[in-house]
N, C-alpha and C positions, 0 to 999 in steps of 0.2 A: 607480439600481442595482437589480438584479433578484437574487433570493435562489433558491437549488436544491437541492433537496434531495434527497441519494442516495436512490435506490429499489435497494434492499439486494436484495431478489428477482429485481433484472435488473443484478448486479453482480460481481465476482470478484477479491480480492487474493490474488494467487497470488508463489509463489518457486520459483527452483531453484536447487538447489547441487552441485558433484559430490562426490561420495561414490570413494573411493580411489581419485579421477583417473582413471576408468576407466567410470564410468556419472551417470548423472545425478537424482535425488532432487528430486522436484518436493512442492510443499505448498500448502495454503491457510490461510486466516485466515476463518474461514465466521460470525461475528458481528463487525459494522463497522457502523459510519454516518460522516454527513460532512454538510456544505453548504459551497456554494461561491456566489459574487456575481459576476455580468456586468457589464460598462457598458450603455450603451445602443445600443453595436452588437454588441453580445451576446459581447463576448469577457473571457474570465474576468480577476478582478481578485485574486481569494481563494479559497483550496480549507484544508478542516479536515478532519479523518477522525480518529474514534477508533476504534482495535482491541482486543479481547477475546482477548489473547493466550493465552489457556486454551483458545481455538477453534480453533487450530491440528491440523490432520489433512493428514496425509502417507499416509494410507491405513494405516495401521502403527500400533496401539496402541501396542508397547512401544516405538518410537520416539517416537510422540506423547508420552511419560512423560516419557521423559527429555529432552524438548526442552519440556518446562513445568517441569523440574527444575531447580536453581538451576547446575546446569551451562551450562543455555539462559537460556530467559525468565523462571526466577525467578519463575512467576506467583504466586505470595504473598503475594511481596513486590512484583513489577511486574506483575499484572495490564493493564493497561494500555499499548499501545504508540499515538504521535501524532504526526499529520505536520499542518503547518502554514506554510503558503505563504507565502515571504517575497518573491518576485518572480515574474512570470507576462510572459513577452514571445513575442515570433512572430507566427506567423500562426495559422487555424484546420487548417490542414493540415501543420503543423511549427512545434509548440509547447513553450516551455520552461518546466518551472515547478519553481525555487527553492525548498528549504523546510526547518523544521526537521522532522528526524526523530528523536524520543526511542523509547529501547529500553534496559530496565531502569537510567532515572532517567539516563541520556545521552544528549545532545540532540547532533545532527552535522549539518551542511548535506549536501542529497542534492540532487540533481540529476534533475530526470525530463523524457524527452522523448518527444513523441508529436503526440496530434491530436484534436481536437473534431470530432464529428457538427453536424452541421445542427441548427435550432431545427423542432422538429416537433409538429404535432398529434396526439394520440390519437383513437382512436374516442372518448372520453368526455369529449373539451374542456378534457384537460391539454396543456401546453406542455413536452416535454422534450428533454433535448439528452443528447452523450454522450460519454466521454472515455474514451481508451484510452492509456497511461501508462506507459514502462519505464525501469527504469535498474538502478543496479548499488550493493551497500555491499559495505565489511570488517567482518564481522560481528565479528573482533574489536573495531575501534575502540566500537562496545559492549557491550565485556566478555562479549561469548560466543566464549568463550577454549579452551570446551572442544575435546581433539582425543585423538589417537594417532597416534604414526608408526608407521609400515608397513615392513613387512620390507624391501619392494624401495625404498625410500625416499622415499615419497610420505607422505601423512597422510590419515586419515580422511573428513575434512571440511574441503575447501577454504574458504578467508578470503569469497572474493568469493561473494557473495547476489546473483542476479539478483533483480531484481521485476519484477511483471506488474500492473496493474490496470487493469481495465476494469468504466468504470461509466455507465450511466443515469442521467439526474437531472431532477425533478418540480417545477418551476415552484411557488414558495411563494406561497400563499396571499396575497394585502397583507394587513400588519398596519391595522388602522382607529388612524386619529391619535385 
């Protein structure tokens, strides 16, 4: 088994959401890490990522506020949001991977699907590969519940959260037995 570890400066947890059914509100998560595990034909068995959900920027201060406010993420008291692979199937170019995702102390199975880059060398005699990663939650089902309905009959902030993640990952070091 081979160990991987996100290289955070050649990565991106991104969301969108629409905003009064009429445009779309896109965001990141700009402090992450991870490590994920290969077999030995190099296709993944495990992926982990912890998020700094206080890192969240949508370009928008005072949106940023209120989406660390106990309306959203609660960062306070949830600091923290983690996704954790519970099954990885496919191939390298149409891949599934199963997992839990907790967001303010609620853990849901999420579903993401996508594709692995090639096993590649660096100019500098690192080994990395690469994964690009989307899927979809109800941000209510954890508890970010906040909203407004709208005159014409819509609401503020649609349930469904698209995700985006695209990341890099740097061939770990062997541990010496």
């Amino acid at each position: 088994m081979t160990t991987w570890n996100i290289d955070t400066t050649h990565a991106n947890v991104d969301f969108s959401v629409k905003h009064m059914a009429i445009s779309t509100v896109r965001g990141a998560f700009n402090l992450f890490n991870g490590t994920g595990a290969t077999n030995e034909d190099g296709f993944p068995v495990s992926l982990a990522m912890q998020i700094d959900a206080a890192s969240i920027s949508t370009n928008n201060e005072q949106r940023d506020g209120h989406l660390k406010s106990p309306d959203f993420f609660d960062v306070a008291n949830h600091p923290t949001l983690t996704f954790k692979s519970t099954r990885i199937s496919g191939t390298r170019e149409d891949v599934t991977i199963v997992g839990d995702l907790t967001i303010r102390g609620v853990t849901k199975s999420v579903t993401l699907k996508g594709e692995l880059g090639p096993i590649v060398k660096d100019p500098w005699g690192n080994e990395r590969t690469s994964l690009v990663a989307t899927g979809k939650i109800s941000r209510e089902q954890f508890g970010l519940t906040w909203n407004m309905a709208l005159e014409f009959g819509g609401v503020m902030v649609s349930d469904e959260v698209k995700l985006h993640v695209e990341v890099e990952a740097v061939k770990a070091a062997p541990v010496p037995a």
